[in-house]
N, C-alpha and C positions, 0 to 999 in steps of 0.2 A: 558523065562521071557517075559511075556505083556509089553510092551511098552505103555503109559499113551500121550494121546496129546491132546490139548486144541485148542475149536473157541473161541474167543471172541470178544469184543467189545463192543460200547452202544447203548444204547435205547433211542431215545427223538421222543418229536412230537414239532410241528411248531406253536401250538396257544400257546399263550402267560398267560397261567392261570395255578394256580397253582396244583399241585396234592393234589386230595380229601384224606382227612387222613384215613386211611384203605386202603388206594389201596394196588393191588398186582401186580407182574407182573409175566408172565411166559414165559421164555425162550428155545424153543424146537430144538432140531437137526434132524431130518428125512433120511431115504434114499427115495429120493422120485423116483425111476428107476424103479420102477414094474409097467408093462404096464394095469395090468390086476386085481390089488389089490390095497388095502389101501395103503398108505407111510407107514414105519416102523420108527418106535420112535425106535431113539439110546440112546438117554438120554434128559434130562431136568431137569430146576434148579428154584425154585417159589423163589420170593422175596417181602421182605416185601419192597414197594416204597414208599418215602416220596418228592422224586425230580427228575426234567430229568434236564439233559442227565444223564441215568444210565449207571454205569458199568457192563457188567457180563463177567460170564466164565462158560465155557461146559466143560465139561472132559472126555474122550472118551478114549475105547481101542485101538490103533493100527490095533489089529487085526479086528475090526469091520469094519476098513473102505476097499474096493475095488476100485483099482486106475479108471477101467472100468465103474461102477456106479457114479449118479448124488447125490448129499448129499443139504439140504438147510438148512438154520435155520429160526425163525419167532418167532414173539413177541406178547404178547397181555395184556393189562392193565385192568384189572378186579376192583369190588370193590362189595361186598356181590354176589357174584357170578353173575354180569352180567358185559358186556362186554362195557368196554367205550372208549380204543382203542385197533388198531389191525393193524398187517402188509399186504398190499392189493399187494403186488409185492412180487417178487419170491428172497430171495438172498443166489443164490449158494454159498458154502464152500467146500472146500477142495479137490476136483478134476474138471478134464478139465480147467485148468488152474485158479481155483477160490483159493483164499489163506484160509488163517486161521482167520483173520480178518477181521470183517462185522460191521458197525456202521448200524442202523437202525431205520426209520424213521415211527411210527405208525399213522394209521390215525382216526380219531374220529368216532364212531358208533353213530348218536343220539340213543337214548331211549326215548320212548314214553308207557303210560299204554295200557295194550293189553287190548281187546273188542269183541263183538259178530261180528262186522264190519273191526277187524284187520284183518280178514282170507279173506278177498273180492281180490280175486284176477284181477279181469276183469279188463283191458286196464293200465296193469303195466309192468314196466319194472323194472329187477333188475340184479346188479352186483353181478356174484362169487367173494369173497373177498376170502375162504379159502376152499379146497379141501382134503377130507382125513385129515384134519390136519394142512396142512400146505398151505399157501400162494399161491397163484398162479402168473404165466406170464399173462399179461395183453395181449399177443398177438393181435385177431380179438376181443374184448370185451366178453369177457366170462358171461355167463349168459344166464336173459331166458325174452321174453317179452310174455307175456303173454294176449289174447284179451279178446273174451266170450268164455263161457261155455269151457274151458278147452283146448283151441287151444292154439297152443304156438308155438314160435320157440325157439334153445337154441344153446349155443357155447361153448365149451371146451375151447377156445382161437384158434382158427384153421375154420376149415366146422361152416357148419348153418346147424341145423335139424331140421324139423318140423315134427308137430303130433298134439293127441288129447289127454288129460291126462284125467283120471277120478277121479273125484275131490267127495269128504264124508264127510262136517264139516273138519277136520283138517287131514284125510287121505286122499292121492294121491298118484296114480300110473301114471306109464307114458309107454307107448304101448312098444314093443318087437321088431316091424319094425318101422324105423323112414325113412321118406326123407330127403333127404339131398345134400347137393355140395361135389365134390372129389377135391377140392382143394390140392396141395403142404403143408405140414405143415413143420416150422421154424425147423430146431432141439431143442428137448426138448419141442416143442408144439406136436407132436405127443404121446406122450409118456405121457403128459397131457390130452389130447383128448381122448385116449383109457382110463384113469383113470376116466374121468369123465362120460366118456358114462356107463361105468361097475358103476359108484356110481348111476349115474341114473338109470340104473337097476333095483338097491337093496333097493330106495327110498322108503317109505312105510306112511311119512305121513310129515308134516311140523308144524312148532311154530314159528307162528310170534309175534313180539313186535314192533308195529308201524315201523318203517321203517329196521328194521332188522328184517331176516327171518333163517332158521335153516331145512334142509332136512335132517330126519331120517331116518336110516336103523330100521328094526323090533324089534329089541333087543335095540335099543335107540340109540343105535352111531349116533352121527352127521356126517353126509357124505359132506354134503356143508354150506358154511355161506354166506347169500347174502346181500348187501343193496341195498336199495330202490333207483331209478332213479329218482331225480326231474327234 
């Protein structure tokens, strides 16, 4: 017999306004342990949101979980399908000493109309908020700044690499050998650094919306979610 267990907990954010009617929120569990792959979605649960602090609950097999592997969960508040907030930290559940219970805190994406001028990348800097799906450790500032003509440096939360990316209207690739520092990584920043080097990889173009950005895989998966550095 499957044994049935539950994460839970709530969702709020910190600015003081109230929730736009049609919001939604979505609640995800991950194993986020594969060095070399996307996160795996365990389950999730959409809800129609009318107020924070919200309550949820996950429900999960038993058998799905491995005491050995890392598990996290993240939150994102939606409304006609774009994003108005989102969890920009990582919060483990359920193994290596993490419990069953997560209260969680999202933080505000502005939205801005996109433009022929949105896709300018030259002399930017922007934060990885979400990797594979799920939320990242803020580690060494994960992300990428960006100068001319397609030079960059980037971080998984760990090393710094640099390169030169080739940049087509709203397709971009990013080079094969990157330079880079061999620095120590945190436990569970290495383990993010190899996930986000392999998403970098498989990169194939971007969508921005004024200060939120979106890196696709070929087939359209979104691999990363960044905002804008003012």
């Amino acid at each position: 017999m499957v044994r049935a267990g539950t994460v839970d907990g709530s969702v709020t954010y910190l600015q003081r306004i109230a929730v736009p009617p049609g919001a939604r929120l979505l609640v995800e569990l991950r194993d986020v342990s594969l060095m070399d792959a996307p996160s795996k979605l365990l389950t999730a649960q959409d809800y129609d949101l009318s107020a924070v602090p919200f309550d949820y609950a996950l429900s999960f097999a038993d058998s799905d979980i491995v005491d050995s592997l890392s598990y996290a969960v993240s939150a994102r508040i939606t409304l006609d399908g774009k994003v108005l907030f989102i969890t920009d930290t990582a919060y483990p559940v359920l193994t290596r000493g993490a419990g069953h219970r997560v209260d969680m805190i999202v933080k505000p994406v502005p939205t801005a109309a996109s433009g022929p001028a949105d896709m300018q990348l030259d002399n930017t800097s922007w934060s990885l908020i979400e990797l594979n799906g799920a939320a990242v450790d803020r580690g060494r500032d994960p992300g990428f700044v960006f100068t001319t003509e397609g030079q960059f440096s980037a971080s998984g939360g760990c090393n710094r690499f640099m390169g030169q990316a080739q940049l087509n209207g709203n397709e971009i690739s990013f080079p094969d050998r990157l330079a880079g520092t061999m620095m120590a990584c945190a436990p569970g920043l290495d383990v993010q650094e190899n996930n986000f080097l392999a998403a970098l990889a498989a990169v194939k173009s971007i969508e921005r919306q004024g200060p939120l950005m979106q890196m696709r895989a070929a087939d359209g998966t979104v691999l990363m979610r960044l905002t804008l550095e003012k």
